[in-house]
C-alpha positions in Angstrom: 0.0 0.0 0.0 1.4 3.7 -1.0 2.1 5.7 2.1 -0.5 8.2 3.5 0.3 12.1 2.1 0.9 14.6 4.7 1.3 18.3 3.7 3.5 20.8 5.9 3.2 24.1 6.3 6.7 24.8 6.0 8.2 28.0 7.0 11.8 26.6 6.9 12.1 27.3 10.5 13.1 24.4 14.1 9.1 23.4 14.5 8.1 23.0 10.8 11.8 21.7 9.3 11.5 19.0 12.7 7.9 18.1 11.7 8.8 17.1 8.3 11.2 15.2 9.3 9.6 13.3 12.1 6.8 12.9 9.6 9.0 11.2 7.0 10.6 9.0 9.8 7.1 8.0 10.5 6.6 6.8 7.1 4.3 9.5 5.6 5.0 10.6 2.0 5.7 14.6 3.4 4.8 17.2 1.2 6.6 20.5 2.2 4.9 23.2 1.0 5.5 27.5 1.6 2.6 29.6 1.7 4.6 32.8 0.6 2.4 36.3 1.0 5.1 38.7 0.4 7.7 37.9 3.4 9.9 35.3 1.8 13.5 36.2 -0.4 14.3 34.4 -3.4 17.1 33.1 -2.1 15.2 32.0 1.2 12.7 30.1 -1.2 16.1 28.6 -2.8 16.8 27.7 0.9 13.5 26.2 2.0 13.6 23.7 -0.9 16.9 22.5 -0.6 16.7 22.1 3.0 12.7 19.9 2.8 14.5 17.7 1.1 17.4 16.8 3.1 14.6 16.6 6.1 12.5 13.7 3.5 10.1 15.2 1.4 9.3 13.6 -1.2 7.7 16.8 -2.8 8.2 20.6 -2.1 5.9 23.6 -3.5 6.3 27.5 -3.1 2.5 28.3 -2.7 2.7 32.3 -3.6 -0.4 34.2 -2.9 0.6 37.5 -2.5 -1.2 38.6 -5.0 -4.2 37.1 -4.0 -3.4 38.1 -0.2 -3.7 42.0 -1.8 -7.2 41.5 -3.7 -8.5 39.7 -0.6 -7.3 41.5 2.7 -4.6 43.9 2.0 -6.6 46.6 -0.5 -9.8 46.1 2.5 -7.9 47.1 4.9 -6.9 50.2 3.4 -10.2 50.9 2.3 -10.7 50.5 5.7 -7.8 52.5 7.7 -7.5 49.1 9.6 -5.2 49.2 12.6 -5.8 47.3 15.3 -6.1 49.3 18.7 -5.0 52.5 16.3 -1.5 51.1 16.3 -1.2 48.4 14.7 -1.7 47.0 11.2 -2.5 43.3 11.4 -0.3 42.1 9.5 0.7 38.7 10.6 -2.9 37.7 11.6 -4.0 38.2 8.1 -1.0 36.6 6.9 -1.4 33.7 8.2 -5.2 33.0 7.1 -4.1 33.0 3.8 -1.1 30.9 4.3 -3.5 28.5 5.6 -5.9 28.9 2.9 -3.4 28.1 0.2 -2.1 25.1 2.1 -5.7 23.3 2.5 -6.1 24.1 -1.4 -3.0 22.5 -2.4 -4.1 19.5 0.3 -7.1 19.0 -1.3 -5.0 19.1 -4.8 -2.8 16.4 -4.6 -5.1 14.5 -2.2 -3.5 14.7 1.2 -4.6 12.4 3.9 -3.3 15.5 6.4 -2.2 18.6 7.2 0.7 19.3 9.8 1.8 22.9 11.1 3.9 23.4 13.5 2.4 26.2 16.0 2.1 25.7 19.9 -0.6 25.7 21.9 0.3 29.4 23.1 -0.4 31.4 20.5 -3.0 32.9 17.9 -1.7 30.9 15.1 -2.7 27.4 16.0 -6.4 28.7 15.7 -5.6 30.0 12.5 -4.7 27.4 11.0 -6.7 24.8 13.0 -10.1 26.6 11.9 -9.0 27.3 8.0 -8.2 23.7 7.8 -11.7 22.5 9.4 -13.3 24.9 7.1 -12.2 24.3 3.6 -10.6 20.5 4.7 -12.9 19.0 7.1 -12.1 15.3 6.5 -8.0 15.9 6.4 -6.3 14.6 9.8 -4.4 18.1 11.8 -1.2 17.1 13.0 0.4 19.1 15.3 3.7 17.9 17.2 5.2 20.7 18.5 1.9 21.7 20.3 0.7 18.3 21.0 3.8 17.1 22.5 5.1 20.3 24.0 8.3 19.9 22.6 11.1 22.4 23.5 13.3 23.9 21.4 16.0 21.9 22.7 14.2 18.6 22.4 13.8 19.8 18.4 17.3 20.6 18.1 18.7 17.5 19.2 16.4 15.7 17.3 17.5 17.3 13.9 21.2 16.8 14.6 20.8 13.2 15.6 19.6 12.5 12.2 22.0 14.4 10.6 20.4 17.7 9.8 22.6 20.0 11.2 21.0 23.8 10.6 21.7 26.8 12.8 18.8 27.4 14.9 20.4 29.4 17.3 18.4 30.8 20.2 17.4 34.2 19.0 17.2 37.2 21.5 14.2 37.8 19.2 11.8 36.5 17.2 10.4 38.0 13.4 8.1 37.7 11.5 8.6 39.5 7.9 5.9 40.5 5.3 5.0 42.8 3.0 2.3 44.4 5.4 4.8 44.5 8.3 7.5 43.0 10.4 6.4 42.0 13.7 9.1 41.5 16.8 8.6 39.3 20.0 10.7 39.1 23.0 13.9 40.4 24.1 13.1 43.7 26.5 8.8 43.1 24.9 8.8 40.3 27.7 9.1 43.2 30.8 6.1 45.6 30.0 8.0 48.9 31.2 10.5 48.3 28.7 10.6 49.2 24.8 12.5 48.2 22.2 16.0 49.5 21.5 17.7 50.5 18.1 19.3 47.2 17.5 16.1 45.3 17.8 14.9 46.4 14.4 15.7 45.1 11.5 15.5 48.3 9.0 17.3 51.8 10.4 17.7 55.2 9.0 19.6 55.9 5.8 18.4 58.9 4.7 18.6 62.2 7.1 17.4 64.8 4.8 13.4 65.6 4.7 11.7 64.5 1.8 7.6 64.6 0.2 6.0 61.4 -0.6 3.1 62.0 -3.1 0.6 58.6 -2.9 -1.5 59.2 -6.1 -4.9 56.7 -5.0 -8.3 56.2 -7.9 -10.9 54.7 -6.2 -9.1 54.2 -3.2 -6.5 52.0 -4.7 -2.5 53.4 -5.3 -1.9 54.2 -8.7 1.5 56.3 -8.5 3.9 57.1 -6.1 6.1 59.9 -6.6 4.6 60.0 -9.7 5.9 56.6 -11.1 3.0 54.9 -12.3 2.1 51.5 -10.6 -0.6 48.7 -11.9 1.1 46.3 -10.1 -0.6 47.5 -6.4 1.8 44.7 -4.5 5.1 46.8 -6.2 3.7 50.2 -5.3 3.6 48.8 -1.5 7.1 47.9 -1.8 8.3 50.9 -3.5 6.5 52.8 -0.4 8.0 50.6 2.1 11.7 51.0 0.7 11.0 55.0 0.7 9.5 55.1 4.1 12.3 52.3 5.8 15.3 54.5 4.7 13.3 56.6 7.8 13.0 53.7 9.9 9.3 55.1 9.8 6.4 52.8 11.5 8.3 51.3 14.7 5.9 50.7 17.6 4.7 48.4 20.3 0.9 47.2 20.9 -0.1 45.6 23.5 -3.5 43.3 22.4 -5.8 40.5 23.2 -5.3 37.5 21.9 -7.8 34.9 20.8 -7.0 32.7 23.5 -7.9 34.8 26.0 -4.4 36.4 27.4 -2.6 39.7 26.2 0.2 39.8 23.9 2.8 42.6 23.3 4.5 42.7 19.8 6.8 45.2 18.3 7.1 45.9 14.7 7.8 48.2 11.5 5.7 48.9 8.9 7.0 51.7 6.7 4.8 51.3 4.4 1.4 50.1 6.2 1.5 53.1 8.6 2.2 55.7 4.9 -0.3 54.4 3.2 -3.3 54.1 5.9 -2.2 57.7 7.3 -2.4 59.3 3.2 -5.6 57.4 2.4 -7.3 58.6 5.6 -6.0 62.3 4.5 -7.9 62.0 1.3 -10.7 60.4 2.6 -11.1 63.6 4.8 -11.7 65.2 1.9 -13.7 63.1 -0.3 -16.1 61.4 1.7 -19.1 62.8 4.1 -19.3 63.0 7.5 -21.6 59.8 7.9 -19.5 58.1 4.7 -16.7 58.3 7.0 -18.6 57.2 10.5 -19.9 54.2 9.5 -17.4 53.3 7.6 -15.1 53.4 10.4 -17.4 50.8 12.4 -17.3 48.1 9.7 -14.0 48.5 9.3 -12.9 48.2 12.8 -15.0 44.8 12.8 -13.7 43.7 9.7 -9.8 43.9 11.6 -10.8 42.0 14.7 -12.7 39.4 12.2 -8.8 39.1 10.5 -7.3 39.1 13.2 -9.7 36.5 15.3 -9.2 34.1 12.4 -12.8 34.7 11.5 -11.7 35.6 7.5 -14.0 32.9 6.3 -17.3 34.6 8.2 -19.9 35.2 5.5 -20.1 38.8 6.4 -16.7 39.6 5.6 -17.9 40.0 2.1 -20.5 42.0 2.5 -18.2 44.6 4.8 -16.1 44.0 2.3 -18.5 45.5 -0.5 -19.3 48.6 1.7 -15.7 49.5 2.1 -15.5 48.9 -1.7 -18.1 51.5 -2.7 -17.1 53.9 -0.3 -14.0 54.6 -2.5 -16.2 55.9 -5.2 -14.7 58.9 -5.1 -11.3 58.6 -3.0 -9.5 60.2 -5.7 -6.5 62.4 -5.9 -2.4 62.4 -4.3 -1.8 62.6 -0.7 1.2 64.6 0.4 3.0 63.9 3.2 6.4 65.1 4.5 8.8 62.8 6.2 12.0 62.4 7.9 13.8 60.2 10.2 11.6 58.3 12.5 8.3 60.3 11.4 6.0 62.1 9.1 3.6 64.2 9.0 0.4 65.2 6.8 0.6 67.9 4.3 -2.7 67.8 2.3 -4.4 66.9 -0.9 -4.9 67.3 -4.3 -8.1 65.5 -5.6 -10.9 66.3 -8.2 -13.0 65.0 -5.5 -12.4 67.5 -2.9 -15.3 68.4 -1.0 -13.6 71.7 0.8 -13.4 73.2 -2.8 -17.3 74.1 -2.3 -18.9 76.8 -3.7 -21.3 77.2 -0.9 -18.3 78.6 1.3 -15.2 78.7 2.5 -15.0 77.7 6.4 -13.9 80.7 8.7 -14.3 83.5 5.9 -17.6 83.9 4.3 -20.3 81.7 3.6 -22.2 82.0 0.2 -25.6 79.3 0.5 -27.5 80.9 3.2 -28.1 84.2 4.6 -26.6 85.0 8.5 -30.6 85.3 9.3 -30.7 81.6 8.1 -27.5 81.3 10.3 -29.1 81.8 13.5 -32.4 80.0 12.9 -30.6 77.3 12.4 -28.6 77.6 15.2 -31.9 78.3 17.3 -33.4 75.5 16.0 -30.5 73.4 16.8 -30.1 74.4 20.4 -34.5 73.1 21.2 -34.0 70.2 22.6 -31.1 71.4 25.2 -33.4 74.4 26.0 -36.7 72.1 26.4 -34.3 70.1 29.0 -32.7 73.0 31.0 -35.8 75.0 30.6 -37.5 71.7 32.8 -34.4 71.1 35.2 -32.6 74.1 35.7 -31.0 72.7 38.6 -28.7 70.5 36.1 -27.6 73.5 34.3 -23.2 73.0 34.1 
């Protein structure tokens, strides 16, 4: 009889390269597959398949959805300003749903009797992937061995090097996770919460001391042009922002969050380009959208960020936030101009057909042109009723 398939979601780091090889020990037919979304090097691709098949795959796969990551999450949540807790943009939580959404594809593909990951039981991720995998694989076994057996790092190690694998997995001070909507940092000084992170904890720092303008030209609410270079590709424009905005070190900060589990969580990270791009599209959307345009919003699109980031991507709701962010950005048109310089930016303003200050009916704080100053202060006597009904009942409330 042929051996069961297994596919691993291989990242090419100690839990995942110790799972394939367990796996293969075992006598599975392993099936190492990398979901890249944007953080992965050519050369760390090169890596990853050399080193799947010293551990005993039989079969290796680069899974690259970054496009696909961008058309389904990444334009959204600019649509929607999403930050999580105003801070941060979720970068690895969405990440990872569509990591996990490509692996149970490819499962189903070659018809894989599993699916192995190699998360622990601590962390957001193992529900990530657990819940994608029970959702678009429900008969396919979960194999977990890191969480289930509550290996150490050590135990791992050792492991490897007994059968002959022999890969530098040092003991990091700390811990990254690199992609093109972010790089997120754990531990080090992260683990004492009075303490932030210092300069050689990051992985980008400043190159470039003299101010400059960045000009994000958006149609629709998607980049076009940046600095005037014309982009269809909208996954290149990010990157052409994010190696602008890193020679800055702009976007480093620390958020401190709930996680699904139940605990809190602090993570550091830099996002150049993520905290650029949300901070110019919510400049233009100041001045393209209305008041209640921009309210609500606001609410669906803080929903649809906890949703991503409590691994609840496959909700049926999610598309129909999704299509109210999307028609919201009928008219989020125009270049948003922002200074920046080391460590920071700031906002300069707009230039956009759609600009709703250019109004004819006034200009605010010099002279208005669609009503009267009699109509002024009837409608500022109308306004103030139903404060002088309730004062006017209890003046003994008056402030």
């Amino acid at each position: 009889m042929a051996n069961k398939k297994v596919v691993v979601a291989f990242s090419g780091g100690l839990d995942t390269s110790y799972t394939v090889m367990k796996l293969a020990e075992e006598g599975w037919d392993v099936y190492a597959a990398c979901a890249n979304t944007g953080g992965f090097s050519p050369e760390q691709l090169k890596t990853n398949e050399e080193n799947a098949y010293k551990l005993g795959a039989v079969a290796y796969a680069t899974l690259d959805v970054t496009q696909e990551y961008y058309e389904k999450s990444l334009k959204y949540m600019i649509f929607g300003n999403v930050l999580r807790n105003n801070c941060y943009p979720i970068s690895v939580s969405s990440e990872r749903i569509f990591q996990a959404i490509a692996i149970a594809r490819y499962a189903k593909e070659i018809g894989a009797d599993a699916i192995a990951h190699g998360s622990t039981g601590a962390g957001n991720d193992q529900i990530r992937f657990d819940m994608t995998f029970l959702v678009m694989a429900p008969d396919t076994e979960i194999i977990t061995l890191t969480r289930d057996k509550a290996l150490s790092r050590q135990e791992e190690v050792d492991y490897l090097n007994a059968h002959g694998f022999h890969a530098d997995f040092t003991k990091l001070k700390y811990s990254y996770n690199v992609g093109i909507w972010g790089t997120s940092i754990c531990g080090g000084e992260l683990l004492d919460p009075a303490q932030g992170l210092p300069e050689e904890a990051y992985l980008k720092h400043v190159t470039r001391e003299e101010e400059s303008e960045l000009r994000i030209e958006f149609r629709k609410g998607e980049i076009v042009a940046v600095n005037g270079e014309k982009f269809d590709d909208k996954v290149k424009a990010i990157q052409k922002i994010e190696e602008i905005g890193a020679a800055y070190a702009i976007g480093r900060d620390c958020n401190v969050g709930d996680t699904i589990i139940g605990i809190k969580g602090r993570v550091g990270f830099e996002a150049a380009a993520p905290k650029l791009i949300i901070e110019a599209h919510r400049l233009l959307e100041k001045s393209t959208l209305s008041k209640w345009q921009q309210y609500w919003k606001d609410q669906v699109a803080n929903w649809y960020g906890m949703f991503l980031h409590e691994s609840q991507y496959l909700e049926p709701v999610m598309p129909d936030i999704e299509a109210m962010l999307s028609s919201s950005q009928r008219h989020v048109n125009g270049t948003a101009i922002l200074k920046l310089r080391p460590y920071g930016f700031q906002t300069v303003g707009v230039d956009s057909p759609d600009d709703l200050t250019k109004s004819k009916l006034g200009e605010y704080g010099e002279m208005q042109h669609g009503w009267t100053a009699e109509d002024a202060k009837g409608f500022i006597k109308v306004s103030s009723t139903p404060l002088r009904v309730y004062y006017g009942i209890h003046p003994d409330e008056e402030r």
